[in-house]
C-alpha positions as CSV (number, residue, x, y, z in Angstrom):
1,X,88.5,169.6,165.1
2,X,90.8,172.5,164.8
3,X,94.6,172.1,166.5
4,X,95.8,174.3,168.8
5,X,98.3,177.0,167.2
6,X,101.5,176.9,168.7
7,X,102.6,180.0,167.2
8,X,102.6,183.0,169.6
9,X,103.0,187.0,169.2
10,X,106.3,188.5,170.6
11,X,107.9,191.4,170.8
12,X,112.0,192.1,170.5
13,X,113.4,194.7,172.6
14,X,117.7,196.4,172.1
15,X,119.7,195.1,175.0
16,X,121.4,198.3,174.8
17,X,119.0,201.2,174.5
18,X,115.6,199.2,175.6
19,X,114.1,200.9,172.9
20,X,111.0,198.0,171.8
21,X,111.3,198.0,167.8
22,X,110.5,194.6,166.4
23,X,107.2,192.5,166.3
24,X,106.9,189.0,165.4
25,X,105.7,185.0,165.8
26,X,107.7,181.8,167.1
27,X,107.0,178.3,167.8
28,X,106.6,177.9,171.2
29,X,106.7,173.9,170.8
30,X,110.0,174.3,169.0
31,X,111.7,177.2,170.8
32,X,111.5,176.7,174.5
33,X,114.0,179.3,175.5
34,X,114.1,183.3,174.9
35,X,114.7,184.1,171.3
36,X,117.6,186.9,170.7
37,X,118.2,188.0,167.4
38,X,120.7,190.9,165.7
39,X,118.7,193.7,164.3
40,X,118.9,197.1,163.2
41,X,118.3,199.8,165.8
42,X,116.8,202.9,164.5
43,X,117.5,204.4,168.1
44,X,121.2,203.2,168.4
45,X,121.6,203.8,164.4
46,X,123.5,200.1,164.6
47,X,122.7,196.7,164.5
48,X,122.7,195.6,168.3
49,X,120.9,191.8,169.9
50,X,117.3,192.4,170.7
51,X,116.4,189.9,173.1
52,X,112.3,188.7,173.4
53,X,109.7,190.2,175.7
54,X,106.6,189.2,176.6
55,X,103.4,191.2,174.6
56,X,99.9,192.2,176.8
């Protein structure tokens, strides 16, 4: 019997543009809140927080 994953698809988007760069996975079981990380902006040509978004 296979477990169910807890790992889902999300996107980041740049708090400051709203320009939608990054794709990627987190544990919903561990991480219950939004995830916001500091990346690289091509748009903004800095690194800026990119907050998570929901993917379709």
């Amino acid at each position: 019997m296979a477990k169910k994953d807890a790992r889902t698809a999300i996107g980041l988007e740049c708090t400051e543009c709203k320009s939608r760069n990054y794709v990627t996975q987190k544990n919903t079981t561990n991480t219950k809140d939004k995830l916001s990380l500091k990346k690289f902006c091509k748009k903004c040509r800095k690194s800026t927080l990119h907050q998570e978004y929901k993917l379709k």
